[in-house]
C-alpha positions as CSV (number, residue, x, y, z in Angstrom):
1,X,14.2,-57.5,33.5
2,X,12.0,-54.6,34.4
3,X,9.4,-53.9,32.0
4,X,7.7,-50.4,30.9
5,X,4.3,-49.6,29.9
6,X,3.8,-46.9,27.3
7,X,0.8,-45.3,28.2
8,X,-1.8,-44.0,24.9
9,X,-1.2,-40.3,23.9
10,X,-4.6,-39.1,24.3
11,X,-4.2,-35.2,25.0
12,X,-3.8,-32.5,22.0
13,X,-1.3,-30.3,21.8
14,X,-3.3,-27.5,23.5
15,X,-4.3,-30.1,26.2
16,X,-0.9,-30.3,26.6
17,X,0.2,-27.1,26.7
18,X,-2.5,-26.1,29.3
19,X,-0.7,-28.9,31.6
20,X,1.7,-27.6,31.8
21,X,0.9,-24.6,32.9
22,X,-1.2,-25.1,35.2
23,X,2.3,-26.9,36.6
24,X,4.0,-23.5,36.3
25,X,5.9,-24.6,33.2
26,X,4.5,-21.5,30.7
27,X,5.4,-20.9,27.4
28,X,7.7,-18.3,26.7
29,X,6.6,-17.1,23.1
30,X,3.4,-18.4,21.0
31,X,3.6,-17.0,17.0
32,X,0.1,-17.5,15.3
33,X,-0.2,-16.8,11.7
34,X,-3.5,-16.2,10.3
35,X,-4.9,-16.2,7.0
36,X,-7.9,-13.8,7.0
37,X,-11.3,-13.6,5.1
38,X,-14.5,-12.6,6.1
39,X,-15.7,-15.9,7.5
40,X,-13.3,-17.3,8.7
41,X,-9.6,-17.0,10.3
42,X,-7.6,-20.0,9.2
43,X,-4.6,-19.7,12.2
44,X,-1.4,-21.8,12.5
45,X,0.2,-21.8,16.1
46,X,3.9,-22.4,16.9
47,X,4.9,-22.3,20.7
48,X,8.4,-21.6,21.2
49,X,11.2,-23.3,19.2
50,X,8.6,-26.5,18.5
51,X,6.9,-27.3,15.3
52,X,4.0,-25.9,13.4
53,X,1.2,-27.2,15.1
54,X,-2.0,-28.1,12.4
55,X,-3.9,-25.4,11.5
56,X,-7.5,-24.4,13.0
57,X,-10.2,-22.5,11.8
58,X,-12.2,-20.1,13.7
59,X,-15.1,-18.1,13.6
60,X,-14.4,-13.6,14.0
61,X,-16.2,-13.3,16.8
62,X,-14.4,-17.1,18.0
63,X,-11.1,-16.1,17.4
64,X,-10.1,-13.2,20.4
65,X,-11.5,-15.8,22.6
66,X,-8.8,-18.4,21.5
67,X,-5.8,-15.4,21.1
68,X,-6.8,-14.2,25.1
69,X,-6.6,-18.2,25.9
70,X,-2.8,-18.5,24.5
71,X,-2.0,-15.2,26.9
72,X,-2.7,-17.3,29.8
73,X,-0.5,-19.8,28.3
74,X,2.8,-18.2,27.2
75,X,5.0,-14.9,28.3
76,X,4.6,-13.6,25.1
77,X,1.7,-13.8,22.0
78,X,2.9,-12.6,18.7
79,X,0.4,-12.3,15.9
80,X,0.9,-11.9,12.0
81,X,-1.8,-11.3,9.1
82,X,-1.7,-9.7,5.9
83,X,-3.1,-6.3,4.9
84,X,-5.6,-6.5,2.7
85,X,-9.9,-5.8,1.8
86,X,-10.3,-6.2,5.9
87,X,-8.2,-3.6,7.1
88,X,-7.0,-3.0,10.4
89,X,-9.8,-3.9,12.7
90,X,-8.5,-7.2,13.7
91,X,-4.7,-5.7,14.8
92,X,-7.0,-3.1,16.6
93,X,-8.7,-5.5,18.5
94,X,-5.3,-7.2,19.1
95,X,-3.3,-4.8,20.0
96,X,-6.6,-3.8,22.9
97,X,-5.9,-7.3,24.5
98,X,-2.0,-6.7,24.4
99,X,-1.1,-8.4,21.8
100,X,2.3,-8.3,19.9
101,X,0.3,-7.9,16.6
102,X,1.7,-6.8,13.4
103,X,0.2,-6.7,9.6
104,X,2.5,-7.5,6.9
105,X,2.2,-6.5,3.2
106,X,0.8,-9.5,0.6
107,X,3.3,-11.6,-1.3
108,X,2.9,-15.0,-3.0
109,X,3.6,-17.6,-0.5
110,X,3.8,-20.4,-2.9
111,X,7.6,-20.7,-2.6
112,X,7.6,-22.4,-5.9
113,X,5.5,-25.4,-4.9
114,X,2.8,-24.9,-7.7
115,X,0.4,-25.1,-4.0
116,X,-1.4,-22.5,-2.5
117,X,-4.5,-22.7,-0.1
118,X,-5.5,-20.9,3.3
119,X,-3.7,-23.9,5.5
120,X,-0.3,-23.1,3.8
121,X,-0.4,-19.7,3.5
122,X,-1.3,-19.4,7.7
123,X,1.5,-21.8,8.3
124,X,4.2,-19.9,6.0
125,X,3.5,-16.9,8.1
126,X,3.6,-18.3,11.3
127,X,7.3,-19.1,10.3
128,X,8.3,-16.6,8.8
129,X,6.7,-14.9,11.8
130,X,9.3,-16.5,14.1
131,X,12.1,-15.9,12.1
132,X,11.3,-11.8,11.9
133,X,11.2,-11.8,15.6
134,X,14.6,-14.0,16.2
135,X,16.1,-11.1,13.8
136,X,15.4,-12.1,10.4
137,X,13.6,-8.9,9.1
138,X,14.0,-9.7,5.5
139,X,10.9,-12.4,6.3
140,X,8.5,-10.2,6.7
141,X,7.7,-6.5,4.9
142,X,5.7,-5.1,8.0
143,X,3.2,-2.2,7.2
144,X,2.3,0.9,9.0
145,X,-0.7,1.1,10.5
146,X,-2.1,4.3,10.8
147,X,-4.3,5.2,13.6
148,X,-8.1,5.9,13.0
149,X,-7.9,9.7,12.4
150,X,-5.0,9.5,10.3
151,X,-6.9,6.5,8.0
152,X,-10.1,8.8,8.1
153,X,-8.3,11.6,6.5
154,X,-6.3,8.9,3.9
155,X,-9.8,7.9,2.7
156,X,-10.7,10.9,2.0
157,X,-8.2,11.6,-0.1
158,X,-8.7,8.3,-1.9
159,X,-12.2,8.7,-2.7
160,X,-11.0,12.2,-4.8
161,X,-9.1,9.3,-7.0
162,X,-11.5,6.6,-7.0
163,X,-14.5,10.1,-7.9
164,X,-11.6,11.2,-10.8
165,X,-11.6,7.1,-12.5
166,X,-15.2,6.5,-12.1
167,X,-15.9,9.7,-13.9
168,X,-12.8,8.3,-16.9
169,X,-14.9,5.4,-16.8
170,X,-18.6,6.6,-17.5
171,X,-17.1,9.2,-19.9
172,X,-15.5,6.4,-21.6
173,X,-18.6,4.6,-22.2
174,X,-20.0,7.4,-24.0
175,X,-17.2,7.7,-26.5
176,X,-17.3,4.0,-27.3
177,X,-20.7,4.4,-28.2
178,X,-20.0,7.1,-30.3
179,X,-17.0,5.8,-32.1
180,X,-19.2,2.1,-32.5
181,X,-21.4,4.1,-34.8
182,X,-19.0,6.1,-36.9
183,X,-19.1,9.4,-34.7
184,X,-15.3,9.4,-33.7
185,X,-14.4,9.2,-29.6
186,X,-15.3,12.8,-29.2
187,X,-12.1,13.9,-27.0
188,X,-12.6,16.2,-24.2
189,X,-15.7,16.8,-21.9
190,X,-18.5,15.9,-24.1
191,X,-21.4,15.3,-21.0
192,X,-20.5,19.5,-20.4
193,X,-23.7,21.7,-21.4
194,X,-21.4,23.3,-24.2
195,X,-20.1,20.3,-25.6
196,X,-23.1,18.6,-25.1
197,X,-25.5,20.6,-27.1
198,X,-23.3,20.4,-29.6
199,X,-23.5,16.7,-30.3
200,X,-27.7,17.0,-30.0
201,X,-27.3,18.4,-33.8
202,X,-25.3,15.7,-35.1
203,X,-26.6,12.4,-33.2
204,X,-29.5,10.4,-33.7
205,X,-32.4,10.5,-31.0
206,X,-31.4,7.0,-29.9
207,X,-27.9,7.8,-29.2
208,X,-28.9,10.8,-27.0
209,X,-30.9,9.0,-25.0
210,X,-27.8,6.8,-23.8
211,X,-26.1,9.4,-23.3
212,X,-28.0,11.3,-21.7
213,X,-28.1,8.7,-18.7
214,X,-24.3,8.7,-18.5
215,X,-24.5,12.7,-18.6
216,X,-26.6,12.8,-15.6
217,X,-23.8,11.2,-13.3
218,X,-21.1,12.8,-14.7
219,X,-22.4,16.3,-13.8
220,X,-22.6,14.9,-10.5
221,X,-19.4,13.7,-10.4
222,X,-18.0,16.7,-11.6
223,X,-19.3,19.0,-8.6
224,X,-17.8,16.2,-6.4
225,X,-14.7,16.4,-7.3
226,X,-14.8,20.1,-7.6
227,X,-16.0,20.1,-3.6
228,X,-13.8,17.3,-2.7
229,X,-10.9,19.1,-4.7
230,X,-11.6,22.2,-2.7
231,X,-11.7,20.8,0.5
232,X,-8.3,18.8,0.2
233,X,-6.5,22.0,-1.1
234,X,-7.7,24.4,1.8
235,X,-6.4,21.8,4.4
236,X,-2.7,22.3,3.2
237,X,-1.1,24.6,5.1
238,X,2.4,25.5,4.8
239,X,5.1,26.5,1.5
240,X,5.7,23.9,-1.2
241,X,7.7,23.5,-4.4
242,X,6.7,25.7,-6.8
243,X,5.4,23.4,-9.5
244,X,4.1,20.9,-6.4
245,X,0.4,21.5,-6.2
246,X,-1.3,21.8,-3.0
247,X,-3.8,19.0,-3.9
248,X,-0.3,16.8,-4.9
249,X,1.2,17.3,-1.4
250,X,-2.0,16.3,0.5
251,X,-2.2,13.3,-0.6
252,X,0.5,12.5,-0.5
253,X,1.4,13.4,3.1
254,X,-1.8,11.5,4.1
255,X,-0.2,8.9,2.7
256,X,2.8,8.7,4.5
257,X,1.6,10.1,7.4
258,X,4.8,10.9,9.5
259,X,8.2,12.2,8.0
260,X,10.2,10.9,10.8
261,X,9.0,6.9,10.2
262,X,11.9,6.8,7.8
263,X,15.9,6.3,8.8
264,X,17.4,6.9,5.5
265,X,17.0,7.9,2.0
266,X,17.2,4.5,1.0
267,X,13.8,3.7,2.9
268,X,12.2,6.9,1.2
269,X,13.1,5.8,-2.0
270,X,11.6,2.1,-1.3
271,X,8.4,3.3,0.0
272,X,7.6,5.0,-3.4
273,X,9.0,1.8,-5.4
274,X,11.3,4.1,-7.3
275,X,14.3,2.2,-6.4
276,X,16.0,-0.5,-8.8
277,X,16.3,-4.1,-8.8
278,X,19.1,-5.7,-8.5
279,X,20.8,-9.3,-9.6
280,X,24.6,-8.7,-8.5
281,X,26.6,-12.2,-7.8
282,X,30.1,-13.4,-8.1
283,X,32.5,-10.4,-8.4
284,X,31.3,-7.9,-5.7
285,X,32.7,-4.8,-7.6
286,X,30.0,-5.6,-10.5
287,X,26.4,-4.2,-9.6
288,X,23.7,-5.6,-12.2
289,X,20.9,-2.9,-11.8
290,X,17.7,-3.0,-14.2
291,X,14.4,-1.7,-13.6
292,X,12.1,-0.3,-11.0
293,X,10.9,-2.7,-8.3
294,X,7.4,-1.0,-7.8
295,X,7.2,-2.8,-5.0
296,X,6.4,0.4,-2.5
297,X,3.5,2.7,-2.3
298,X,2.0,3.1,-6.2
299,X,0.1,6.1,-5.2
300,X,2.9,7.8,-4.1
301,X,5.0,6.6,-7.3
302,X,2.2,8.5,-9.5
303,X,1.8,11.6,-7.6
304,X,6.2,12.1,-7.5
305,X,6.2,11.2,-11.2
306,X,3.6,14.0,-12.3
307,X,5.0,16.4,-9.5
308,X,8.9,15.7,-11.3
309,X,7.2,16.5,-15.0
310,X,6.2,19.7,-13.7
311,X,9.4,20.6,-12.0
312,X,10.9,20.7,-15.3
313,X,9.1,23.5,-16.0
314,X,9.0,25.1,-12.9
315,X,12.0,24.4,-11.3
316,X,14.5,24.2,-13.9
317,X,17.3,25.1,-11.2
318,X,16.5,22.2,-9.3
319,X,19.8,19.9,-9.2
320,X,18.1,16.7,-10.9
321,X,16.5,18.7,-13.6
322,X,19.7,20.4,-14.5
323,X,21.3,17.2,-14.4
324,X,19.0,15.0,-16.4
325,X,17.3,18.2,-18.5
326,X,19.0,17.4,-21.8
327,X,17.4,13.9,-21.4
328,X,14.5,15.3,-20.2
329,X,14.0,17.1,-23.6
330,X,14.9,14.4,-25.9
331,X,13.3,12.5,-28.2
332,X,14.4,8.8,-27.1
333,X,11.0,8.0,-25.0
334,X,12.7,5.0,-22.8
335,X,15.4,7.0,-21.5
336,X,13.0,10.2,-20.8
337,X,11.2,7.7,-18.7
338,X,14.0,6.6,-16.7
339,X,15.7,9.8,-16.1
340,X,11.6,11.0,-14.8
341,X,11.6,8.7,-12.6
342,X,15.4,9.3,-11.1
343,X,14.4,13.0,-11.0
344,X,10.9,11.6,-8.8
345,X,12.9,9.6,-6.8
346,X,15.1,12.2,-5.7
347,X,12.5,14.5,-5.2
348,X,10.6,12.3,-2.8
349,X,14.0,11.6,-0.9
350,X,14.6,15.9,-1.0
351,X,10.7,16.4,0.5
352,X,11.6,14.0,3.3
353,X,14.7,15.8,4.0
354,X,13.4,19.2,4.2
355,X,9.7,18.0,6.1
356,X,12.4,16.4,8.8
357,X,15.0,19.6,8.9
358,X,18.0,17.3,7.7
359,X,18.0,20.5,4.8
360,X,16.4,24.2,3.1
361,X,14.6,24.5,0.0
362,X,17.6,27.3,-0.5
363,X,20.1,24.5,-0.5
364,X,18.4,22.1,-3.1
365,X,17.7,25.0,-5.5
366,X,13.9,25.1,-4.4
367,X,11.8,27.6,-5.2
368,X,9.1,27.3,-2.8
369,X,5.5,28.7,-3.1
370,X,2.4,29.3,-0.6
């Protein structure tokens, strides 16, 4: 009887891997998912239809050296992260050594385990990786990524927010010292000069002198936003809806950046997360719909919501208004804030429509302003 030896498996997976192709059997795809933080890239790699392979942790500056050494060993290097406080530096940096990168939006990855640290969450994207490629796009939500210019101009139009709450906050620090010692919350500007000399007659010395230091900063912040306001407003160029200010439509179009990204109203409505959820099963002709999914953009939900409360003063032609007005005017809160957010809904799909030529302001009952 002839008699075989099994030999020791000694050689990793990468060992492996490099093997064979230095026999001319390459890889045809290798998906890496990577869990990101500022230390350290925790990256799971899966090489063609084979399994998960354990997961590694790298260095920044270590980790191109590894993604340029999988290159050499497959067809094909795809590359998943999620967006988050790190931005897009890493899929720049990708994409520069050719790189099928892509950055997906955050979700919990726990799957319902009750488990989740950085070796999971790297693996679950590597598969769900594969499976978007292979055709499964419901695996992954991928985001956008805008180029440098276009992410310039986007945080500069964030920083008017972030001025506008920072001010809300200091100016409600003031009040809640006021109101602490039986001097009411003072509503309105009270850091202005007017306001301010007001309150010098009725509070005591020590009082003053807090607010005095939370004064100081909000003057600041006040020309800020004024110059900042300014600036965003004379870069608009163009009509909009009367009722849409010029400050309104600049941030928003810095937010979405290109018109023509979208295929369908459906899309438009998702990226605002004005479109509802739904839990339909068993007889297909019953839909189950219920609230909003909020699950798009929420800076372009709050900008179409306070745009579609002031088309119902300004634009009280406008289809949705006239269609959801006696709601609109009501007195039964819950539905006033559904039918707002149908009339901002359709207002964000209407802008898209018109900004890509699919329709005239004329059409929609517009009336449009400079």
């Amino acid at each position: 009887m002839k008699t075989y030896q099994l030999k020791p498996i000694t050689e990793t997976a990468e060992q492996a891997t490099t093997a064979n192709a230095q026999k001319g059997k390459i890889a045809k795809e290798i998906f890496l998912g990577i869990d990101t933080h500022e230390n350290s890239y925790e990256v799971a790699r899966k090489i063609d239809a084979g399994g998960i392979q354990p997961v590694q942790r790298f260095k920044p500056d270590k980790f191109l050296g590894f993604v340029a050494k999988q290159q050499q060993l497959a067809e094909k290097v795809y590359v998943v992260y999620e967006a988050g406080p790190l931005g897009y530096v890493l899929y720049r940096q990708l994409k520069e050594l050719g790189v099928e990168a892509m950055v997906c939006a955050p979700e919990c990855l726990e799957g319902g385990s009750k488990r989740k640290y950085n070796k999971i969450d790297a693996s679950k994207l590597t598969a769900r990786l594969y499976s978007f490629v292979h055709g499964n796009q419901y695996d992954l939500r991928i985001v956008r990524v805008p180029s440098p210019e276009q992410e310039a101009l986007r945080a500069r139009s964030r920083q008017y927010d972030q001025l506008v709450s920072t001010r809300k906050a200091l100016a409600a620090q003031g009040r809640s010292l006021m109101l602490a010692q039986g001097y009411g919350s003072q509503k309105g500007s009270w850091w202005r000069p007017v306001a301010f000399e007001q309150l010098r007659a009725a509070l005591p010395e020590w009082i003053l002198a807090e607010l005095v230091l939370w004064q100081v900063h909000l003057l600041v912040l006040d020309q800020q936003i004024a110059e900042l306001k300014s600036e965003l407003v004379a870069s608009f160029q163009g009509p909009r809806p009367k009722g849409a200010g010029a400050l309104t439509m600049v941030q928003m179009e810095r937010e979405i950046y290109d018109y023509n990204r979208f295929k369908n109203p459906h899309k438009v409505g998702c990226f605002g997360g004005m479109c509802p959820s739904e839990h339909s099963t068993g007889d297909p002709s019953k839909q189950r719909l219920g609230s909003i999914t909020k699950v798009g953009h929420p800076r372009i939900r709050v900008l179409m919501v306070e745009t579609a409360w002031r088309m119902v003063q300004f634009q009280p032609d406008y289809k949705p208004i006239k269609k959801w007005y006696p709601v609109l005017t009501g007195t039964n809160r819950a539905l006033k804030r559904k039918a707002i957010v149908a009339v901002a809904r359709r207002l964000l799909v209407d802008i898209w429509r018109m900004r890509t030529g699919r329709i005239t302001a004329q059409e929609l009952g517009l009336v449009m302003c400079y």
